[in-house]
C-alpha positions in Angstrom: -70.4 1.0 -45.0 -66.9 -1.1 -44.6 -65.9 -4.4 -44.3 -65.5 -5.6 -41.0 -61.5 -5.0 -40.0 -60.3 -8.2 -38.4 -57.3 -7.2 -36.0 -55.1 -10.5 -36.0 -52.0 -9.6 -37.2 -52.3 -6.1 -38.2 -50.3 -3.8 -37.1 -52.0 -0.9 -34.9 -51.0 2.8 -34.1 -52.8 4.3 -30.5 -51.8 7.5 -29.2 -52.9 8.4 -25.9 -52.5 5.3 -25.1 -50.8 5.1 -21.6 -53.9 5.3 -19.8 -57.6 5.7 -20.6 -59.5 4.8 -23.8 -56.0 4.3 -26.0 -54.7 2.2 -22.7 -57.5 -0.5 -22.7 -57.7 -0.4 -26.5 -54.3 -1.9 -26.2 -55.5 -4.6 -23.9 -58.3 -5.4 -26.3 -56.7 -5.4 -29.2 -53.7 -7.4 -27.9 -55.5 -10.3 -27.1 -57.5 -10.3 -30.3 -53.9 -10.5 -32.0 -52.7 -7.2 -32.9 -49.4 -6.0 -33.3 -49.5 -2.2 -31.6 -47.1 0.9 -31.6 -48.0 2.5 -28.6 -47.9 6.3 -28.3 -48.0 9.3 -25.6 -46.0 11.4 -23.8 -45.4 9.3 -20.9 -42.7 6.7 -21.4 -42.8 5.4 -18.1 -46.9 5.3 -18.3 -46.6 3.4 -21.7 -44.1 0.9 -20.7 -46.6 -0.1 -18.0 -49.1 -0.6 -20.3 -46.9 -2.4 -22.5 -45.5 -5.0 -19.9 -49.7 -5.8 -19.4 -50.0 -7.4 -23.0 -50.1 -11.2 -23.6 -47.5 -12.7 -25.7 -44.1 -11.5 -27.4 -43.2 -8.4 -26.2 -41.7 -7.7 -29.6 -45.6 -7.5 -31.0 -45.5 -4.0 -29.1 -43.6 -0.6 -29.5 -43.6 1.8 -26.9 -42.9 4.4 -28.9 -43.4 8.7 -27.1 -44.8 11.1 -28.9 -45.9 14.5 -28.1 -48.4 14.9 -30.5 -48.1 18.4 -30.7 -44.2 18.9 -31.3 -45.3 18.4 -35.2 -41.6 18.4 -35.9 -41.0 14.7 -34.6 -44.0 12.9 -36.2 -42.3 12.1 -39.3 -39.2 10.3 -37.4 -41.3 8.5 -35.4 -43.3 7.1 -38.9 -40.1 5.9 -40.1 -39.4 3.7 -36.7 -43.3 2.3 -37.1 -42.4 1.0 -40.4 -39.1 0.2 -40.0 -39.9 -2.1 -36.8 -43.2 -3.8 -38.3 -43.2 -2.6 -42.2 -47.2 -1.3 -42.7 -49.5 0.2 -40.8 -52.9 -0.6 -41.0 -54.7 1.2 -38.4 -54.2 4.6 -37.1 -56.2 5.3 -33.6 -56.0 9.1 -33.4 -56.6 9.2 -29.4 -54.9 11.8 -27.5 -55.9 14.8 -26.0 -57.1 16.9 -23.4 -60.2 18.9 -21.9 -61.2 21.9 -21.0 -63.0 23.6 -18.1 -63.5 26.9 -17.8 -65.8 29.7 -19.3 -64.6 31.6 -22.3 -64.3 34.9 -20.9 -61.9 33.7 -18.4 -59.9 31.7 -20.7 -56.7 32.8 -22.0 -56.1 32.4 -25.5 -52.9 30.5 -25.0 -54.9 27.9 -23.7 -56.9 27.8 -26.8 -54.0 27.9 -28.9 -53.0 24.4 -27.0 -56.1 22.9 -26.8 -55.9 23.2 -30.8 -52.4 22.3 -31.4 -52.9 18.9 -29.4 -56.4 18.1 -30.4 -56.6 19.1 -33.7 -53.6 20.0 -35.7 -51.1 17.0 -34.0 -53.8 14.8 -35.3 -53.9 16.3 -39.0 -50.0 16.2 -38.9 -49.8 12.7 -37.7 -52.7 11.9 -40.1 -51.1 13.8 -43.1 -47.6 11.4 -42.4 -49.3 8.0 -41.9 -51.5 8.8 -45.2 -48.5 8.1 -47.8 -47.8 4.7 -45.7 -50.9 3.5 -46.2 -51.5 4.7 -49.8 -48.3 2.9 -50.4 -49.4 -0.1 -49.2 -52.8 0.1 -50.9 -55.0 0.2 -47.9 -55.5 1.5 -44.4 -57.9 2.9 -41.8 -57.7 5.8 -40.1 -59.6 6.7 -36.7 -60.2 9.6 -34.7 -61.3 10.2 -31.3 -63.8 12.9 -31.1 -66.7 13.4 -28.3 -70.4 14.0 -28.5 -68.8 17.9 -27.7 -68.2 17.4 -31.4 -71.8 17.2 -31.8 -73.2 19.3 -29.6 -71.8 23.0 -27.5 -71.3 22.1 -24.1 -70.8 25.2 -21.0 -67.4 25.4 -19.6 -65.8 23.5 -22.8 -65.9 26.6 -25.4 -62.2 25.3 -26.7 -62.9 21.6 -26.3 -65.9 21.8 -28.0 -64.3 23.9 -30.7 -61.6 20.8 -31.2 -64.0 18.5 -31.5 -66.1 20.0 -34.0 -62.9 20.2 -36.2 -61.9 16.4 -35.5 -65.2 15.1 -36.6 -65.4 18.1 -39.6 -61.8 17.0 -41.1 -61.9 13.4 -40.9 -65.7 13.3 -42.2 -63.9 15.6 -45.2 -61.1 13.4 -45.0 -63.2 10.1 -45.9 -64.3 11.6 -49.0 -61.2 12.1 -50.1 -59.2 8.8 -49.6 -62.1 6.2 -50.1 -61.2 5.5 -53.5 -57.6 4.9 -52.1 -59.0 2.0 -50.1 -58.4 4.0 -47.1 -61.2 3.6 -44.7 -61.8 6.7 -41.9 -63.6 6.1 -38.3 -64.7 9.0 -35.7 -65.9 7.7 -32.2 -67.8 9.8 -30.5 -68.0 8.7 -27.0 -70.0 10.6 -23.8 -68.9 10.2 -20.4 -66.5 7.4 -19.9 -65.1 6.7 -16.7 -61.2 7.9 -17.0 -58.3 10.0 -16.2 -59.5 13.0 -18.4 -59.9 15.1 -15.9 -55.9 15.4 -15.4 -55.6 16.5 -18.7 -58.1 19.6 -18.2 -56.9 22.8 -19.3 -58.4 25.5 -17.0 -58.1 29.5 -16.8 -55.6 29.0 -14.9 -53.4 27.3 -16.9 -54.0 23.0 -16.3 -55.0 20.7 -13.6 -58.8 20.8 -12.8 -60.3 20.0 -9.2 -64.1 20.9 -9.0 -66.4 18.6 -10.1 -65.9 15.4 -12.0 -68.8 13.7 -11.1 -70.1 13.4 -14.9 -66.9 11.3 -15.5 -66.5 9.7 -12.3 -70.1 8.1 -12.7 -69.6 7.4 -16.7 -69.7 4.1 -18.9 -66.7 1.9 -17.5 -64.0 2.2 -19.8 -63.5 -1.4 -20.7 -67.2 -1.3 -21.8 -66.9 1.6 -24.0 -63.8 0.1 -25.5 -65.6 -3.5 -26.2 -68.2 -1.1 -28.2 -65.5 1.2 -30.1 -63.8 -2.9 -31.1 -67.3 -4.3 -32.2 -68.3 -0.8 -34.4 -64.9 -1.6 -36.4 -65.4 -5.3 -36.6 -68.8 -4.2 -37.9 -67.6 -1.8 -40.4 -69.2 1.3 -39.1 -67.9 4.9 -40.4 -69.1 6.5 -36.8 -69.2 5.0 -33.5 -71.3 6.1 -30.9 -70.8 5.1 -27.4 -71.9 6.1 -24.0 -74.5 5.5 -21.7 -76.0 8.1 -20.0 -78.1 11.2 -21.1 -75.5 13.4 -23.2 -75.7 10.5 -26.0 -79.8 11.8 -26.2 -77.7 15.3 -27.0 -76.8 14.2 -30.4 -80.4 13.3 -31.8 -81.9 16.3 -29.9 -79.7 18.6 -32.1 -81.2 18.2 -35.0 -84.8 17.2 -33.9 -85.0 20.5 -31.5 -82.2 22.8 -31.5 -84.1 25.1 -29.3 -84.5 22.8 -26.4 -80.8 21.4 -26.4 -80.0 25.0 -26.3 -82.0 26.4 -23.5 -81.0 22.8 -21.4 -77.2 23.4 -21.9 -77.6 27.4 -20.5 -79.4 26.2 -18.0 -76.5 23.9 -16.7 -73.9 27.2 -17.2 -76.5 29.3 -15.2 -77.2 26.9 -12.4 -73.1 26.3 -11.4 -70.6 29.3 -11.6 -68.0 26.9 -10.1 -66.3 25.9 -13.0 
C-alpha cells in the first residue's frame, strides 16, 4: 500500500524504547542510518541504550517522557525539532500489561492501563501530526498486539487498549492519507521481553506467576528484523510472532465460536492469575 520507507537519514521518534521492542528498534535502525529521539521514563535505562548505537552520538536524543503526563508532550515536540528539525517517523511503543481477572481488578488500574496505552499515544500522536503536516509528509506507527485482535482471559483492560490502538490509528489513516502521512499498527504475539515488569495486577503492579508464554516467545531481535522489513515493504499492518496466538487472528473471523470456547477454556483451567 506504501512506498517502502528507507531509514538512512531520517529522523525517528521510539517511545518505550529503553528496553524491549523500542530498545532493539534503536539498534536496528541505528545501524541502517537513522537519526533517533529516544523516549521512556527511564533516563538512566535510555542512556544505556543510547551509549550502544554506532557512530555520532549526536545522531541520538535521549529524550524521558512519561507518556501519560499529557501535559509534557508538547515541550518535548519542540526539543525533537529544535535538535534535528523534522520528524519523519513516529514509533508509538510504550506500554504496559495486564494480568488479572476483571472482577478483581480495580478500576484505577483500568483508568491507567488507558491513560498510558491509549490516550498518551493519541496525545503524542495529535502533537507530532502538525510537524509532519508541516513538513509535507510523515509516518506514524503504533504498537498494538494480537490482544487487539482477539479477547484474551486475565487481560480484560489490556485487551480493551489494544482494541482502541488498532481502532484509532486504522481511523486515523483515513484521515491523513491525502496529507502524505502514512500510519502502521504492528501487531506482534509473544515476544521474548521485559513486559512482564510492566504488568498491572489487582494488586496494583509487578506480576510474578507465570510468564512462560513470554519467556518461550519469538526472540526480540527477530521480531524487530520483521517489524523493519514490513516498513521497508510498505505494509499498513505488520504481523509478527511465531507461535500459535498469531493462528488467533485468522480464527476470528473464520470461527468465532471455536476461538471463543479455546480462550474460556484457558481462564477455566488456571485460576492462578
Amino acid at each position: 500500500m506504501y512506498p517502502g520507507f528507507e531509514f538512512k537519514d531520517t529522523v525517528v521518534w521510539i517511545t518505550g524504547a529503553s528496553s524491549g521492542i523500542g530498545a532493539e528498534m534503536a539498534r536496528q535502525l541505528a545501524a541502517k542510518g537513522a537519526r533517533l529521539v529516544l523516549s521512556a521514563r527511564s533516563a538512566e535505562g535510555l542512556q544505556a541504550v543510547r551509549s550502544e548505537l554506532p557512530g555520532d552520538p549526536e545522531n541520538y536524543l535521549a529524550l524521558p517522557l512519561d507518556i501519560g503526563q499529557y501535559q509534557d508532550i508538547a515541550g518535548k515536540v519542540d526539543q525533537v525539532t529544535e535538535k534535528f528539525g523534522r520528524i519523519d517517523l513516529l514509533f508509538n511503543n510504550a506500554g504496559i500489561t495486564q494480568r488479572s481477572f476483571c472482577v478483581d481488578t480495580p478500576m484505577d488500574v483500568y483508568q491507567h492501563l488507558m491513560e498510558v496505552n491509549v490516550l498518551g499515544q493519541i496525545a503524542l500522536t495529535k502533537a507530532v501530526l502538525p510537524v509532519m503536516q508541516a513538513q509535507g509528509s510523515g509516518h506514524i506507527a503504533a504498537t498494538a498486539s494480537v490482544a487487539g485482535k482477539v479477547g484474551a482471559p486475565f487481560r480484560t483492560g489490556y485487551c480493551a487498549t489494544k482494541h482502541a490502538v488498532m481502532g484509532f490509528f486504522d481511523a486515523l489513516r483515513t484521515e491523513v492519507d491525502q496529507l502524505n502521512i502514512q500510519v502502521t499498527t504492528v501487531v506482534p504475539g509473544f515476544i521474548r521481553t521485559d513486559i512482564a515488569s510492566r504488568v498491572a495486577t489487582a494488586e496494583g503492579e509487578g506480576f510474578s506467576g507465570d510468564n512462560s508464554e513470554i519467556e518461550n516467545g519469538m526472540p526480540v531481535e527477530d521480531c524487530v528484523r520483521v517489524i523493519v522489513e514490513g516498513f521497508e515493504s510498505g505494509l499498513p499492518e505488520i504481523h509478527v510472532g511465531a507461535g500459535p496466538e498469531m493462528d488467533f487472528i485468522a480464527l476470528r473471523h473464520t470461527n468465532p465460536e471455536l476461538l471463543f470456547k479455546a480462550a474460556a477454556e484457558m481462564a477455566a483451567s488456571s485460576g492462578d492469575t
